[in-house]
N, C-alpha and C positions, 0 to 999 in steps of 0.2 A: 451281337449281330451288326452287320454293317451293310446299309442304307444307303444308295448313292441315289439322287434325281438329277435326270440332264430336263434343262429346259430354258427357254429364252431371257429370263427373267427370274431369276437366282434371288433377290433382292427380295420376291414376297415369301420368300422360308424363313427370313433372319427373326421375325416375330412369335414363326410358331414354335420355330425350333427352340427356342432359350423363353420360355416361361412352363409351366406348370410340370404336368406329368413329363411332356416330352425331355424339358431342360434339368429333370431329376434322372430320368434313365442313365441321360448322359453321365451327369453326376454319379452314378453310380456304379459306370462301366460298362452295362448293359447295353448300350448300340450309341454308333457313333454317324454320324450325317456326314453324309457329302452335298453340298449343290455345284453343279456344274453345266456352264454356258455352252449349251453343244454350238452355239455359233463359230465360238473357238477354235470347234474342229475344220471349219468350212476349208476346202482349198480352193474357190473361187475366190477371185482376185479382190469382189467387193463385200466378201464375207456373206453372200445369200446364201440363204439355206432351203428358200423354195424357190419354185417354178410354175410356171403356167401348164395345166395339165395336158397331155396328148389327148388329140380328139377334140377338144374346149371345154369350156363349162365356165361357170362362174367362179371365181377366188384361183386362188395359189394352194398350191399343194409340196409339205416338205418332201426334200431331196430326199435320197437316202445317205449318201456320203457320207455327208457329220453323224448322224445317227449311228453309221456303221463304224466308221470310224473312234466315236465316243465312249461305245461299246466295247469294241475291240480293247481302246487303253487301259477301260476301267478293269477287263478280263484279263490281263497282261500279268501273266505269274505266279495266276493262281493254280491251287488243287485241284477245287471243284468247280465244277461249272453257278454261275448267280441264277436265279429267277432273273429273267429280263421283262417285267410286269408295263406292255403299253396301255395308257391310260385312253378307254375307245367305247363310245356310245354304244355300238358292235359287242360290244364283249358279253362275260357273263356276269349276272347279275352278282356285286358284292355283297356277303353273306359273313354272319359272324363263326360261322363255320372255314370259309377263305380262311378270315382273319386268323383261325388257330392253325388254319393249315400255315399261311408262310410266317408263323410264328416261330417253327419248328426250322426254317431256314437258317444258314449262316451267312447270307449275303441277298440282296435286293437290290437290283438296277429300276427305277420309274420312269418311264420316259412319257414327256408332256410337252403334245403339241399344240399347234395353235391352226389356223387359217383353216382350211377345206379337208383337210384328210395328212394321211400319211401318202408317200409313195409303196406301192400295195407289196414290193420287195422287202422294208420293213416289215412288216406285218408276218409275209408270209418265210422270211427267214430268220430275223433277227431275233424276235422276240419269244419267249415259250409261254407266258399269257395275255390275254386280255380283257380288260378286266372294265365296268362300266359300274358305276355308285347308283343310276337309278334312269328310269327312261325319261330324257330329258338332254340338253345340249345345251355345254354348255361354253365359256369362248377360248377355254383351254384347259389340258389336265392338271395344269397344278395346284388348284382346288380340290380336286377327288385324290386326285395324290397324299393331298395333305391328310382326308377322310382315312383313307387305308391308312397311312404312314402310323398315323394316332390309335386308330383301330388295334392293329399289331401290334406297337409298342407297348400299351399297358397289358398285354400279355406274356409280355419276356418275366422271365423268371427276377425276383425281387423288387420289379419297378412296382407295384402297387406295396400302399403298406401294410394292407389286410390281402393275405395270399390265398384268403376265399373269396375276397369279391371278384374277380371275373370269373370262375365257374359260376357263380348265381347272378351274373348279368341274364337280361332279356336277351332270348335265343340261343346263350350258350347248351341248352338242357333241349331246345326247341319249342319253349313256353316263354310268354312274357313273365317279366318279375313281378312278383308280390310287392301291393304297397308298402309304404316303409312308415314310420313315426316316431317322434324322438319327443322330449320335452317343451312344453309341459305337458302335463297328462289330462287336461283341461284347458284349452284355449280357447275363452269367448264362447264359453258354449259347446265348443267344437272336443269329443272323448277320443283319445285312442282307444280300440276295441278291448274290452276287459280281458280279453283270454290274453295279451301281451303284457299285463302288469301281473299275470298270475303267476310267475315262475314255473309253471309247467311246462318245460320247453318240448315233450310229445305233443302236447295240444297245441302248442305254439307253431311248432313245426308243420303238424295237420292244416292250423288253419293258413298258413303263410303256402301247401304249396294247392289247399283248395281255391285261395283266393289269385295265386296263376293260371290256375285251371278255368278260374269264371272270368277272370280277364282278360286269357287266349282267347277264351270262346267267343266274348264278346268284342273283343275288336280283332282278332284276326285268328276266327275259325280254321282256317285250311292249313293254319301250321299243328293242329291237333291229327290232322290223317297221316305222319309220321311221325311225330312227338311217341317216345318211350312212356305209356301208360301201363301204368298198374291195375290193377282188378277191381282196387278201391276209388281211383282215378277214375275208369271208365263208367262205375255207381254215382260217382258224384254230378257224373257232366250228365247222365242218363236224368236222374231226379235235376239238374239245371234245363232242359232241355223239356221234361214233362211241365216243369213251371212256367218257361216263354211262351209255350205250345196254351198252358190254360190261363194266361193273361191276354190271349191275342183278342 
Protein backbone atom coordinates (compact mmCIF):
# COMPACT_ATOMS: atom_id res chain seq x y z
CA UNK A 1 0.00 0.00 0.00
CA UNK A 2 1.07 3.41 -0.54
CA UNK A 3 0.41 6.28 1.90
CA UNK A 4 1.10 9.82 0.82
CA UNK A 5 0.22 12.96 3.60
CA UNK A 6 0.26 16.53 2.17
CA UNK A 7 0.57 18.90 4.95
CA UNK A 8 2.50 22.09 6.25
CA UNK A 9 4.99 20.50 8.37
CA UNK A 10 6.39 17.16 6.94
CA UNK A 11 8.98 17.16 9.72
CA UNK A 12 6.52 15.73 12.58
CA UNK A 13 6.12 12.21 10.52
CA UNK A 14 9.98 11.59 10.34
CA UNK A 15 9.47 10.15 14.11
CA UNK A 16 6.58 8.22 13.65
CA UNK A 17 7.28 7.04 10.57
CA UNK A 18 10.83 5.05 11.40
CA UNK A 19 10.18 3.35 14.82
CA UNK A 20 8.09 0.55 15.89
CA UNK A 21 5.29 -1.25 13.92
CA UNK A 22 5.17 1.56 11.30
CA UNK A 23 9.20 1.41 10.46
CA UNK A 24 8.81 -2.56 10.24
CA UNK A 25 5.89 -2.39 7.68
CA UNK A 26 8.22 -0.48 5.80
CA UNK A 27 10.82 -2.92 6.26
CA UNK A 28 8.94 -5.41 5.00
CA UNK A 29 7.44 -4.03 1.87
CA UNK A 30 4.17 -3.59 2.96
CA UNK A 31 3.49 0.24 2.54
CA UNK A 32 5.69 2.84 1.83
CA UNK A 33 5.15 6.76 3.12
CA UNK A 34 5.26 9.86 1.35
CA UNK A 35 5.10 13.27 3.34
CA UNK A 36 4.67 16.10 1.21
CA UNK A 37 4.67 20.05 1.72
CA UNK A 38 1.62 21.09 -0.14
CA UNK A 39 3.12 24.73 0.27
CA UNK A 40 5.19 23.52 -2.52
CA UNK A 41 2.52 23.44 -4.70
CA UNK A 42 1.54 27.20 -3.97
CA UNK A 43 1.54 29.48 -7.25
CA UNK A 44 1.34 32.68 -5.27
CA UNK A 45 4.31 34.54 -5.46
CA UNK A 46 4.79 34.44 -1.63
CA UNK A 47 4.06 30.80 -1.37
CA UNK A 48 0.51 31.45 0.76
CA UNK A 49 -1.62 28.92 0.89
CA UNK A 50 -4.49 30.64 2.79
CA UNK A 51 -6.68 33.48 2.71
CA UNK A 52 -9.07 35.60 4.52
CA UNK A 53 -12.51 34.21 4.19
CA UNK A 54 -15.36 35.88 1.99
CA UNK A 55 -17.96 37.41 4.04
CA UNK A 56 -15.27 37.69 7.26
CA UNK A 57 -14.89 35.84 10.09
CA UNK A 58 -12.04 35.10 12.29
CA UNK A 59 -8.64 33.30 11.13
CA UNK A 60 -7.53 32.28 7.55
CA UNK A 61 -8.85 29.74 5.62
CA UNK A 62 -6.59 27.25 3.07
CA UNK A 63 -6.92 28.02 -0.62
CA UNK A 64 -7.75 25.24 -2.69
CA UNK A 65 -4.90 25.54 -5.46
CA UNK A 66 -2.01 23.71 -3.74
CA UNK A 67 -4.46 21.23 -2.32
CA UNK A 68 -5.76 20.75 -5.76
CA UNK A 69 -2.97 20.98 -7.35
CA UNK A 70 -0.96 18.22 -4.81
CA UNK A 71 -3.52 16.05 -5.60
CA UNK A 72 -3.67 16.14 -9.07
CA UNK A 73 0.53 15.32 -9.01
CA UNK A 74 0.33 12.65 -6.54
CA UNK A 75 -2.82 11.00 -9.00
CA UNK A 76 -0.52 11.61 -12.20
CA UNK A 77 -0.30 8.09 -13.92
CA UNK A 78 -2.07 5.95 -12.15
CA UNK A 79 -4.73 3.02 -12.63
CA UNK A 80 -6.94 3.54 -10.17
CA UNK A 81 -8.26 6.28 -8.52
CA UNK A 82 -6.56 6.82 -4.22
CA UNK A 83 -8.97 7.45 -1.36
CA UNK A 84 -8.25 11.20 -0.92
CA UNK A 85 -8.98 10.81 3.08
CA UNK A 86 -9.48 14.90 4.53
CA UNK A 87 -8.62 14.93 8.03
CA UNK A 88 -12.06 17.25 9.41
CA UNK A 89 -13.84 17.57 12.91
CA UNK A 90 -16.98 17.34 10.18
CA UNK A 91 -16.35 14.01 9.28
CA UNK A 92 -17.28 10.60 10.36
CA UNK A 93 -16.52 9.19 13.35
CA UNK A 94 -13.11 6.93 12.90
CA UNK A 95 -13.94 3.44 13.71
CA UNK A 96 -11.83 0.15 13.71
CA UNK A 97 -14.16 -1.00 11.13
CA UNK A 98 -12.82 2.29 8.73
CA UNK A 99 -9.64 1.16 9.64
CA UNK A 100 -10.28 -2.53 7.88
CA UNK A 101 -12.14 -0.78 5.28
CA UNK A 102 -8.98 1.35 3.90
CA UNK A 103 -6.87 -1.41 4.77
CA UNK A 104 -8.06 -3.16 1.74
CA UNK A 105 -6.88 0.03 -0.39
CA UNK A 106 -3.97 0.31 -2.59
CA UNK A 107 -3.24 3.97 -2.19
CA UNK A 108 -4.07 6.73 0.49
CA UNK A 109 -3.76 10.54 -0.05
CA UNK A 110 -4.10 12.43 3.93
CA UNK A 111 -4.68 15.73 3.64
CA UNK A 112 -3.88 18.06 6.96
CA UNK A 113 -4.88 21.28 7.43
CA UNK A 114 -4.38 23.85 9.80
CA UNK A 115 -5.84 27.61 10.54
CA UNK A 116 -9.99 27.90 10.23
CA UNK A 117 -11.11 25.35 7.70
CA UNK A 118 -10.52 24.29 4.27
CA UNK A 119 -11.93 26.26 1.23
CA UNK A 120 -15.52 24.32 1.11
CA UNK A 121 -14.36 23.45 -3.07
CA UNK A 122 -11.90 21.07 -1.31
CA UNK A 123 -14.12 19.29 0.46
CA UNK A 124 -16.84 19.28 -1.67
CA UNK A 125 -14.67 18.02 -4.78
CA UNK A 126 -11.35 16.95 -4.13
CA UNK A 127 -11.72 14.56 -1.52
CA UNK A 128 -13.83 11.12 -1.41
CA UNK A 129 -13.68 10.99 2.55
CA UNK A 130 -13.82 12.61 5.77
CA UNK A 131 -12.85 11.47 8.30
CA UNK A 132 -12.66 12.93 12.13
CA UNK A 133 -10.62 10.62 15.24
CA UNK A 134 -13.24 12.07 17.98
CA UNK A 135 -15.47 15.15 18.82
CA UNK A 136 -12.85 17.59 19.66
CA UNK A 137 -10.54 20.26 17.69
CA UNK A 138 -7.73 20.04 17.36
CA UNK A 139 -4.84 22.66 15.64
CA UNK A 140 -4.30 20.48 12.66
CA UNK A 141 -4.83 16.98 11.00
CA UNK A 142 -1.51 15.68 11.32
CA UNK A 143 -2.04 14.29 14.56
CA UNK A 144 -5.36 12.10 13.56
CA UNK A 145 -3.49 11.37 10.45
CA UNK A 146 -0.85 9.86 12.20
CA UNK A 147 -3.97 7.90 14.53
CA UNK A 148 -5.59 6.41 11.17
CA UNK A 149 -2.14 6.01 9.29
CA UNK A 150 -1.00 3.52 12.54
CA UNK A 151 -4.59 2.17 12.87
CA UNK A 152 -4.43 0.84 9.15
CA UNK A 153 -1.14 -0.17 8.89
CA UNK A 154 -1.00 -2.88 11.50
CA UNK A 155 -3.58 -4.32 9.55
CA UNK A 156 -1.79 -4.86 6.13
CA UNK A 157 -1.00 -8.33 5.63
CA UNK A 158 2.32 -9.68 7.48
CA UNK A 159 3.14 -6.32 9.44
CA UNK A 160 1.97 -7.86 12.84
CA UNK A 161 3.93 -10.86 13.92
CA UNK A 162 0.88 -12.87 15.32
CA UNK A 163 -1.51 -12.77 12.20
CA UNK A 164 -4.32 -13.26 14.85
CA UNK A 165 -3.82 -10.36 16.76
CA UNK A 166 -5.71 -7.75 14.95
CA UNK A 167 -8.89 -9.78 14.35
CA UNK A 168 -9.04 -10.20 18.30
CA UNK A 169 -8.28 -6.41 18.75
CA UNK A 170 -11.06 -4.33 20.77
CA UNK A 171 -13.92 -3.63 18.20
CA UNK A 172 -12.61 -5.59 15.52
CA UNK A 173 -15.45 -8.51 16.35
CA UNK A 174 -17.57 -5.41 17.80
CA UNK A 175 -16.75 -6.28 21.61
CA UNK A 176 -13.91 -4.99 23.78
CA UNK A 177 -10.98 -7.50 24.25
CA UNK A 178 -10.58 -9.91 26.95
CA UNK A 179 -8.05 -9.39 29.58
CA UNK A 180 -4.82 -10.63 28.99
CA UNK A 181 -1.97 -12.27 31.61
CA UNK A 182 1.32 -13.60 31.31
CA UNK A 183 3.93 -14.62 33.88
CA UNK A 184 4.09 -14.97 36.82
CA UNK A 185 1.25 -16.85 37.74
CA UNK A 186 1.34 -15.42 41.23
CA UNK A 187 2.41 -11.82 41.51
CA UNK A 188 2.32 -10.31 45.22
CA UNK A 189 -0.58 -11.82 45.73
CA UNK A 190 -2.15 -10.94 42.56
CA UNK A 191 -3.47 -15.04 40.58
CA UNK A 192 -4.20 -15.18 36.95
CA UNK A 193 -7.65 -16.91 36.72
CA UNK A 194 -7.16 -20.80 37.23
CA UNK A 195 -9.30 -21.71 34.11
CA UNK A 196 -5.91 -20.12 32.08
CA UNK A 197 -3.32 -22.43 33.58
CA UNK A 198 -5.75 -25.34 32.96
CA UNK A 199 -4.85 -26.23 29.32
CA UNK A 200 -8.39 -26.45 28.44
CA UNK A 201 -8.37 -24.23 25.69
CA UNK A 202 -12.71 -24.64 25.20
CA UNK A 203 -12.90 -23.33 28.68
CA UNK A 204 -10.29 -21.06 28.06
CA UNK A 205 -11.88 -19.86 25.03
CA UNK A 206 -15.47 -19.59 27.07
CA UNK A 207 -14.08 -17.77 29.48
CA UNK A 208 -11.90 -15.18 27.40
CA UNK A 209 -14.92 -14.29 25.10
CA UNK A 210 -17.47 -14.21 28.55
CA UNK A 211 -15.13 -12.02 29.92
CA UNK A 212 -15.58 -9.43 26.61
CA UNK A 213 -18.99 -9.74 26.92
CA UNK A 214 -18.93 -8.47 30.64
CA UNK A 215 -16.53 -5.82 29.64
CA UNK A 216 -18.55 -4.41 26.57
CA UNK A 217 -21.43 -4.37 28.88
CA UNK A 218 -19.66 -2.66 31.45
CA UNK A 219 -17.92 0.11 29.80
CA UNK A 220 -19.42 0.48 26.61
CA UNK A 221 -22.99 -1.23 26.45
CA UNK A 222 -24.26 0.18 23.09
CA UNK A 223 -21.64 -1.61 21.00
CA UNK A 224 -23.72 -4.95 22.25
CA UNK A 225 -27.09 -3.74 20.21
CA UNK A 226 -24.97 -4.67 16.89
CA UNK A 227 -22.24 -7.01 18.12
CA UNK A 228 -22.77 -10.65 16.45
CA UNK A 229 -24.18 -12.57 19.44
CA UNK A 230 -24.59 -16.08 20.00
CA UNK A 231 -27.51 -17.74 21.87
CA UNK A 232 -25.01 -18.64 24.63
CA UNK A 233 -23.75 -14.86 24.56
CA UNK A 234 -27.15 -13.47 24.87
CA UNK A 235 -27.75 -16.15 28.34
CA UNK A 236 -24.63 -14.81 29.63
CA UNK A 237 -25.21 -11.03 29.52
CA UNK A 238 -29.21 -11.93 30.44
CA UNK A 239 -27.71 -13.76 33.96
CA UNK A 240 -24.94 -10.27 33.90
CA UNK A 241 -27.70 -7.97 33.83
CA UNK A 242 -30.17 -10.09 36.48
CA UNK A 243 -27.02 -9.64 38.93
CA UNK A 244 -26.57 -5.52 38.42
CA UNK A 245 -30.24 -5.36 38.47
CA UNK A 246 -30.09 -7.40 42.20
CA UNK A 247 -27.00 -5.63 43.49
CA UNK A 248 -28.68 -2.24 42.97
Amino acid sequence: MKMDVLTLFPEMFEGVFNHSILKRAQEKNAVSYRVTNFRDYSENKHSNVDDYPYGGGAGMVLTPQPLFSAVEDLKEGLSSEPRVILMCPQGERFTQQKAEELAKENHLIFLCGHYEGYDERVRANLVTDEISIGDFVLTGGELASMVIIDSVTRLLPEVLGNQESAPLDSFSNGLLEHPHYTRPADFRGLKVPDVLLSGDHAKIERWRREQSLKRTFERRPELLETANLSDKDRDYLRRLKESQQSSE
